[in-house]
Structure formats: structure tokens, C-alpha cells
N, C-alpha and C positions, 0 to 999 in steps of 0.2 A: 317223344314229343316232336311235333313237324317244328321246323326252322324257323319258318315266320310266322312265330306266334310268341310275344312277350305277354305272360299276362300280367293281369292288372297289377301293378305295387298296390304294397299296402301305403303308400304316398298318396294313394287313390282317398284314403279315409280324410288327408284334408279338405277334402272337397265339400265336404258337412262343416268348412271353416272358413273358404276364400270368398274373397268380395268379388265382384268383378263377372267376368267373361271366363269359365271354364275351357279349358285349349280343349280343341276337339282332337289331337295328338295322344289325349287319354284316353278315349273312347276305345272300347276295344272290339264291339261288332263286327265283323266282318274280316276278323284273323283266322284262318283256317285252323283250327288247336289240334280238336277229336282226331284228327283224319289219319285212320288205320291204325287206333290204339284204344280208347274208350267211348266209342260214337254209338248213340244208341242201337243200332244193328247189327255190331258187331261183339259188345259188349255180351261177355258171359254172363249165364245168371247166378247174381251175387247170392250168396247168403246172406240174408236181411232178417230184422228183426221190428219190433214195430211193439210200441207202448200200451195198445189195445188190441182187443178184437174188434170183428166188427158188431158185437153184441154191447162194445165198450165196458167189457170185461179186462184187469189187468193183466198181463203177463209176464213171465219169472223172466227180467230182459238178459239174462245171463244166458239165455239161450235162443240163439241165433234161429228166422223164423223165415221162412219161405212165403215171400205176401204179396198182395197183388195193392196197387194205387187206391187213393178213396177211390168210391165212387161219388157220381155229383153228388148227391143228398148228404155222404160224409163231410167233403168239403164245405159245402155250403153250411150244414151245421152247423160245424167252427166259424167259419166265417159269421154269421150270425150272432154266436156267443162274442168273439172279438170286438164286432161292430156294437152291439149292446155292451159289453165292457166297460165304455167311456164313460167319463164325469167330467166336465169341465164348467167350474175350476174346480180341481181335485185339493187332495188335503196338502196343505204346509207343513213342512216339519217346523216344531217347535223353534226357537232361535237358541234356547240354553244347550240344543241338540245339534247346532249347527258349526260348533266351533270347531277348529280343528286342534284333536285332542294332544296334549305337551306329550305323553308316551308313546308311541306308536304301535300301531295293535299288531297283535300274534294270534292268531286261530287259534281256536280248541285241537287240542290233541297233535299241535306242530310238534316236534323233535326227533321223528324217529318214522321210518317206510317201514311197511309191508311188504313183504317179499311179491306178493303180484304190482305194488307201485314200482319198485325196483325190477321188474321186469318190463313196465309201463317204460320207465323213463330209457330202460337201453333199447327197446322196439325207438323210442323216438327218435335216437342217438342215429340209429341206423341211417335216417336221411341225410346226416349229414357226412356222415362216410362215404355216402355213393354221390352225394353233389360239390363235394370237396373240390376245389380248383389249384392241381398242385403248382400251377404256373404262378399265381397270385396268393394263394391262400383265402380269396373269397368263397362265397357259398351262394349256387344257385337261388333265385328267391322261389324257384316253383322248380319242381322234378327234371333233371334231364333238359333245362334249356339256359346257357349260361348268360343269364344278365342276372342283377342285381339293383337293386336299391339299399339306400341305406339305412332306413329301417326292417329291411331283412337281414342286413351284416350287423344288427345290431343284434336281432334276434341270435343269427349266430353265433355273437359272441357270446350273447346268454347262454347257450346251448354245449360251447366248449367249455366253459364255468362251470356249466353243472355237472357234465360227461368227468370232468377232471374229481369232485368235491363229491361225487356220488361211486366214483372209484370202477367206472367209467373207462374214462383213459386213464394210461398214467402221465405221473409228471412231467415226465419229457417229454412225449409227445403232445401234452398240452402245453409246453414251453416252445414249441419248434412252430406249433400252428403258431398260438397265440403273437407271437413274436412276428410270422410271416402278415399275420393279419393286420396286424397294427403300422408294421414298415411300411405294408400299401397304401395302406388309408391315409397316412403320413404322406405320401408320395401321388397319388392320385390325380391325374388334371379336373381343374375346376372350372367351374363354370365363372366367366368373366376373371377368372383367377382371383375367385371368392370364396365361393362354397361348393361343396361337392352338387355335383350334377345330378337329377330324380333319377337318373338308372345309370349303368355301366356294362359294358360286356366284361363278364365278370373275368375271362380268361385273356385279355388284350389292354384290358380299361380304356379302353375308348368310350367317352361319354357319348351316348346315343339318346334315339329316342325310342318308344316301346315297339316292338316287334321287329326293330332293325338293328340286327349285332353288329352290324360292319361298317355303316352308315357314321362316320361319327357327324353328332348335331347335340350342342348346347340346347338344353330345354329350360334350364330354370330349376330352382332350388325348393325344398320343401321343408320349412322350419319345425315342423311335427315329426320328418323324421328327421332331423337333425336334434332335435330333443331328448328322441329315446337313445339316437348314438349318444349323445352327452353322457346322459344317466351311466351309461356302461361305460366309458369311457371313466369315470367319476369309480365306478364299483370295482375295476379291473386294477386300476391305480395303487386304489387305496389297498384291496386285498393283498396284492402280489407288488412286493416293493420292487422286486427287479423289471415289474412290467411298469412301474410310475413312469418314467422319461420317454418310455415307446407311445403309451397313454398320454402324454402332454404333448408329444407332437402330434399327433395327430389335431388337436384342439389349436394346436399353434398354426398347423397349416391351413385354417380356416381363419379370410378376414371377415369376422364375426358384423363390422358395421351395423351392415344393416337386416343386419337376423333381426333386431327388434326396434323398435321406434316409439317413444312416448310410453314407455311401457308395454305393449303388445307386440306379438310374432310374428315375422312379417317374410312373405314368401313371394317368388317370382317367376310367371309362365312364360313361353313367347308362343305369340297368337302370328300370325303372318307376317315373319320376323322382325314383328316390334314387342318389348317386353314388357307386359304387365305386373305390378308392386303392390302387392295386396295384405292385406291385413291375414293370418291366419288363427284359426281358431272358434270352437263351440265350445260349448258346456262338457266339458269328457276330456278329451283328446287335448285339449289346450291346458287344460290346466294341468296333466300329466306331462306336458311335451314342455311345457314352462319350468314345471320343478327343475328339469335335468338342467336348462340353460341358465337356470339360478346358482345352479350348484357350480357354475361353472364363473358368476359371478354378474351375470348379464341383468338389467332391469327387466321387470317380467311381473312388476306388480300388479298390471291391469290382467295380464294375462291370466295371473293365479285368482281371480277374483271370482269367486263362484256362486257368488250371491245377484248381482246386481244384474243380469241377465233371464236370470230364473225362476222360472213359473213351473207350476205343478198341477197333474193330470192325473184324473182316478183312473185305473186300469185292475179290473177284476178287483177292486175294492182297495189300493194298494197307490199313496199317493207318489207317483214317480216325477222327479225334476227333469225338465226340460229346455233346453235352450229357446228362448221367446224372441230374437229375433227373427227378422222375415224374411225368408229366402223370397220370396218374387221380388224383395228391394236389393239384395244382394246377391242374391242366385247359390246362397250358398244352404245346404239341406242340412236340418239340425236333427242327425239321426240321433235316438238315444241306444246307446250299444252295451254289451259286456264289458267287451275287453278295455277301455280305457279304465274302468272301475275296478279290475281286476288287475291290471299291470300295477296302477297306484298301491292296492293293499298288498300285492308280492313284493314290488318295489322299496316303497317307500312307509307300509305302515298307513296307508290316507292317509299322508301329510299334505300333497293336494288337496286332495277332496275330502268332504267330510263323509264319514263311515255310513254313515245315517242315509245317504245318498245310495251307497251302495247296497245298504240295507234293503228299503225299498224296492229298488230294480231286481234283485233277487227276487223278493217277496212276490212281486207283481206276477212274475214269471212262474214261481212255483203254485200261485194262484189261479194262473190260465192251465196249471196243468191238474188243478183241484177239480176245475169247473169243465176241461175239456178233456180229461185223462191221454193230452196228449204232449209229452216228454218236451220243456222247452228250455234251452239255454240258447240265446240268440245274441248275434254280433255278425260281423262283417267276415266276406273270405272270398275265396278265387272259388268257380264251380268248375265242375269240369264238362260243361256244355254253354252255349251262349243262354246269355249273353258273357259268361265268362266270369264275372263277380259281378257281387249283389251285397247290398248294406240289408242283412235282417233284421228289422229295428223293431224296438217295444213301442216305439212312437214316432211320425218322423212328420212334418209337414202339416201336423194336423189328422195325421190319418195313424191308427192303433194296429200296431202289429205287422207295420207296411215293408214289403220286401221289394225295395226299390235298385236301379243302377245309378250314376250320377248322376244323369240326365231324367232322371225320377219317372221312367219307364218301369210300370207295375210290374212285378212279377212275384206276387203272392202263392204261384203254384210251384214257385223253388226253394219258399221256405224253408231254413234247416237249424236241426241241432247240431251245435256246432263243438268240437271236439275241445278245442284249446277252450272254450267258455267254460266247458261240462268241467274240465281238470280244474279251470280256474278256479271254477264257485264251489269244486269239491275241497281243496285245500283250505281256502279261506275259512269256509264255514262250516263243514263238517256236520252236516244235517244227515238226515232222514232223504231229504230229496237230493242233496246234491251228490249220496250216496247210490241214490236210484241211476243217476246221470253215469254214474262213472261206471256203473255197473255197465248201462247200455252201452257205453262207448268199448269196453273191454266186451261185450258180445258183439258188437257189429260193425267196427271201424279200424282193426287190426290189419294192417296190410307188412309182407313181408319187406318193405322197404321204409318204412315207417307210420303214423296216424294218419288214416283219412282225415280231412277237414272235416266232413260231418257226415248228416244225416238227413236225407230229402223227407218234410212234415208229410204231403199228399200222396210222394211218388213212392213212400216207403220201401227207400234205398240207397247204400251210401252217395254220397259224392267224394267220387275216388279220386279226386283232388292230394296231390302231396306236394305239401308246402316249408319253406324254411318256418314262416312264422308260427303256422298251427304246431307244428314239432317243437320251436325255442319255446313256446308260452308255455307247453306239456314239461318239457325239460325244466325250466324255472322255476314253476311251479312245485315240482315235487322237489326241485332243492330248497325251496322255503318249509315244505312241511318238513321235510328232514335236518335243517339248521335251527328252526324252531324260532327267527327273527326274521323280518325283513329284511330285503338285500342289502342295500346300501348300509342297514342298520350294521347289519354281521360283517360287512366287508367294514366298516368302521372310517363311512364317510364324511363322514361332516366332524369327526375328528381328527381325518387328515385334510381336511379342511382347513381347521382352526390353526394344524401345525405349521403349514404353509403360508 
């Protein structure tokens, strides 16, 4: 991967949460990425596989398929059925349905892999082997270029968790990372010598900004991922007592202040070096990013609040929750995603979010793939052509199915099935269709260094995309079907909680 190319964090996803002025320092158009490694002309022809014919005949996805793009008329189709999709206002979930349930759920058929899921989860393993930083003990947030954010080191650590508990690594060598991983984070310079910095060159820790490893420049903090580090910060603790004290510093080397205010989450850009103090959070990502700073004992009751914001929208017959405030008064896009619905029930059981929530947005999606037999598990990821990442959303601004950048530049012709969605909504739910998903991800998004991000809907072909986070969410995930409990549940957090 060329040098001056950071791509997008997944720090990017607050952006569906900040009030204010978006730093154009995110923006990632015009980083040279592709150049002399996956750029469309140079680019071998993949083995691809594709959910139809073009007769819209299904196909056995287990077997990888040589295909050529829609043409217009296919596209358009779809597009057609999407746009006719809508209902607004769509259906409510009931209220006796909306509580968040005192047990926390477990999938059908959690406790125990399949020897191709355990072959699933060490392909994923594998990227973090080759993006290991033995100087630091970080992990690349994208293939072969060392920066980092902290919601990819958090991913990582999910990823050493499961590598270790799925028998993986062994013990010691998950004691020598884990331990290197945690000392840094502990140790790390901050930004205003508060909070850790949106990125880091992962092999120097020099706080930078994106696509410049050497540069060091304070940008400002990201309390979304600072959330999900919490959560694992909270899961590591608790499981492994001799990692509790490495796990508390790190939390202690953070002056938390003003992570939240008045109850909500609260993050910091610098636009032409003055800093902006913004509010973070949408329907999804905030209330997932909240739980973990709760656990840690922070106020975050507005933040966890999942009702008061939220309207709901028909999509293919299927009423999906939506965050209803307004991005033209805030500038902030209220994508509706996977993965925040999917981290929570791996995580936490939906003790965020209610199940019901996440019910629907499944439903919705295997419904577009009733009505348009074409394969969708959709969320947010890095591509690997510009504009570089892209929010694949069920809903986003008003518009159904919209594959947007932050700056809400269309680009519905890079839609994709996205790989860590497909494993997610395969473990949780254990259907018929999320069976279909995993199937196709195990025929066409296998790489020998670990999972593609996904799968291009038009261009029917991967997006050879290799990412810390699409790998940690695969890895998690199948250590939840195989523990048969939620994470935090099984590491037995909120009873070392109590004991504290």
C-alpha cells in the first residue's frame, strides 16, 4: 500500500453523530491508495460470484462465478425497487417490545463452531499476524500501512481475545501481545493531554493526522471510539485478572472530563487550528459507544436513550428505526447501519439497544433480497478505490438504500455486501438467509491474508479491502457463537463491576 494513503478510520462513522462543521482533514479524496497494487487496470481477474443470474435465477453461492457488472437496465431495476420500497411513516414497534430485555439474548445455536467457522476465524487471524507492530504492539487499522485509530485497536484487541479462547494462539503469546498492547495505550500521548488522538502512527505513536505518519498534529478525539475501547477495556479486565491493572491504566491515563456533558458524548475536531466541542452521536453507534463509557461509570443517560429521537420507515414492507434528527441543521448524516446493531448483541446481549431494533433492520434487508434476489448485508467500510470509504446504509438522509461518503456524495454504484455484517447477522441469528450470507462470503471474499471487506452489489466483485476492523468483528463474532453468551456477559463484567 503506497505511503501517503491513511484510510478512512472507522472514527469516520461519527460523523452520522457530530454537530457542527465536519474537518475537511477527514475527507480522504485525493490520497493516492490503489497506486500499483489494486487499481482497476492492474487488478487481476478476481473470482467472483454473484447472487443471480442475469435471468434472476438463484445461484449455489458456494461456488465462486466469473461475472461481468449489471448492465444499465439491471441496475436500474433495483434502483427502481429500492426507490418504490419506501413508506413513510413506516410501522412502530409496539412499546411492550421496546424495553430492553433484564436477560440478555443468546442466538440459536451459540456454543459450539463448525470446523469451516473455525477455519473462518483463523483466515481472519491471519491479518493481524502480518499487521502486528512489534515496536508498539498496535495493529494497522488497514493492510500494510501503519496508523491506527482507536477503534481499530479496539477491534484488535477483540481479535487477540478470540485468537487466544478459540485456541488460536496460545497463552503466552496472548499474554506478551496483550500486555505490550495495553502498556501503550497506557502510555500513549494525548491529545491536549486528555484523550487519545483520532489516529496514531502505529510504529512511533506520534499523534498524526490521516494520511501523514510522520507529521505529528493533534486532531481531536473521537468519543465513539473511545466507547468501544472502553467496552474491551471492561471485557479484558474482567476475563483475565492478571490483565485488570494493565486494563485500568489505560482508562486512568485518559482525563475523561469532557467525554460527556449533561449526559451525552461529546467529541473534538480542530478545523483551522481552532477546536471544535461537539455533541456525538445517532441512533446506533451512540448508544453502543455509550454502554461501554457507562461501564466505566460515566453519565451517558441521554446518550443511551433510544427512543426519543426515533421515527420509523417502511422499507420492503419492514418497519426500520431511524434517527430523525436533521443533518442540514447539524451536518451530521443519520446513516442507518449493521454493525452498531450487531457489535451491541455480540457485545452486550442488546442491552443498548432493543433486540426489536435489530430485528427489523435484518428483516428489512433480507426483504430487499426477497424482492430483488440480490444478497444484502449493509454497513459502513474502507473500499479499495475512491472515494475510499463509503456509509452503505438501509436508510440515510431521507433516501433508501443510499451509499453515501461523509460529505453525502452519492455513490450507490459501490454498494456492497459487506463481510463482518454477513458473519455478524450470521451468528446472531442463524436463519436461512444469514446462512446464504456466510455461504457467499466463504465463496468469494477469502483472501490469503485475511477477509475481504465485501462484496461490490453492480460491479459484481470483491472489494479487496483488508481491514483490522472487518477481521476483529469476524473474529468476535464466532467467539460469541462458540461461548454461547455475550461478551461482556461471559467475561463476567458487570460482576467485576459490582466487586470493585
Amino acid at each position: 500500500m503506497s505511503s501517503d494513503f491513511q484510510p478512512p478510520p472507522k472514527s469516520l462513522s461519527i460523523l452520522a453523530s457530530v454537530g457542527g462543521i465536519v474537518t475537511a482533514a477527514i475527507a480522504i479524496a485525493g490520497f493516492n491508495f490503489w497506486s500499483g497494487q489494486l487499481s482497476p487496470t492492474s487488478r487481476q481477474k478476481p473470482e467472483i460470484s454473484t447472487s443471480q443470474t442475469t435471468s434472476g435465477q438463484l445461484l449455489q453461492p458456494k461456488e465462486p462465478i466469473q461475472s461481468t457488472p449489471f448492465t444499465a437496465q439491471e441496475t436500474e431495476t433495483i434502483a427502481n425497487l429500492d426507490a418504490t420500497s419506501v413508506v413513510l411513516p413506516g410501522e412502530p414497534i409496539a412499546p411492550n417490545q421496546l424495553r430492553i430485555a433484564i436477560t440478555p439474548y443468546v442466538a440459536p445455536g451459540a456454543g459450539s463452531l463448525t470446523k469451516e467457522e473455525i477455519a473462518t476465524a483463523r483466515q481472519a487471524w491471519s491479518y493481524f499476524q502480518r499487521n502486528w507492530n512489534e515496536e508498539t504492539g498496535l495493529v494497522n487499522s488497514v493492510d500494510g500501512f501503519a496508523s491506527v485509530t482507536m477503534w481499530d485497536q479496539a477491534a484488535a484487541i477483540a481479535a487477540l481475545v478470540s485468537a487466544r479462547e478459540l485456541n488460536i494462539v496460545p497463552a503466552a503469546e496472548f499474554e506478551a501481545k496483550m500486555s505490550k498492547m495495553l502498556k501503550t495505550l497506557a502510555s500513549v500521548p494525548l491529545y491536549k493531554e486528555e484523550l487519545p488522538n483520532k489516529v496514531y502512527n502505529a510504529k512511533t505513536l506520534i499523534p498524526v493526522n490521516y494520511g501523514q505518519l510522520e507529521k505529528r498534529e493533534e486532531i481531536g478525539w473521537s468519543a465513539i471510539d473511545l466507547g468501544r475501547m472502553a467496552m474491551w477495556l471492561k471485557i479484558v479486565g474482567a476475563k483475565y485478572p492478571q490483565m485488570r491493572s494493565l486494563s485500568s491504566d489505560v482508562w486512568k491515563h485518559w482525563q475523561v472530563k469532557r467525554l460527556t456533558k449533561n449526559g451525552q458524548m461529546y467529541g473534538t475536531s480542530v478545523i483551522e487550528g481552532k477546536e471544535q466541542y461537539n455533541q456525538e452521536g445517532r441512533l446506533g453507534y451512540e448508544n453502543y459507544a455509550a454502554y461501554g463509557l457507562k461501564l466505566w461509570g460515566l453519565d451517558v443517560k441521554k446518550a443511551l436513550d433510544y427512543q426519543s429521537y426515533t421515527a420509523f420507515v417502511n422499507l420492503y414492507g419492514q418497519g426500520i428505526p431511524y434517527d430523525q434528527r436533521d443533518y442540514k441543521k447539524s451536518q451530521a448524516n443519520n446513516y442507518v447501519l449493521s454493525e452498531p446493531y450487531i457489535l451491541d448483541g455480540i457485545e452486550t446481549g442488546f442491552q443498548a439497544l432493543p433486540k426489536a431494533y435489530a430485528d427489523r433492520i435484518l428483516a428489512a434487508q433480507e426483504s430487499r433480497y426477497q424482492a430483488t434476489k440480490q444478497l444484502t448485508a449493509a454497513t459502513e467500510d474502507n473500499l479499495d478505490r475512491p472515494p475510499y470509504f463509503v456509509y452503505s446504509s438501509l436508510f440515510v438522509n431521507g433516501e433508501p438504500w443510499g451509499t453515501i461518503t461523509d460529505t453525502r456524495q452519492q455513490r450507490n454504484d459501490l454498494r456492497f455486501l459487506s463481510a463482518k455484517a454477513t458473519v455478524g447477522w450470521y451468528v446472531l441469528y442463524n436463519t436461512d438467509y444469514t446462512h446464504k450470507l456466510f455461504d457467499f462470503v466463504q465463496a468469494n471474499l477469502k483472501s490469503k491474508d485475511g477477509w475481504y471487506n465485501g462484496f461490490y452489489e453492480s460491479l459484481r466483485q470483491p472489494n479487496k479491502t483488508l481491514t483490522a476492523n472487518n477481521n476483529g468483528v469476524i473474529l468476535e463474532s464466532l467467539l460469541y457463537k462458540q461461548v454461547g453468551q455475550p461478551l461482556t456477559v461471559w467475561a463476567g463484567v458487570n460482576k467485576s463491576n459490582k466487586s470493585n
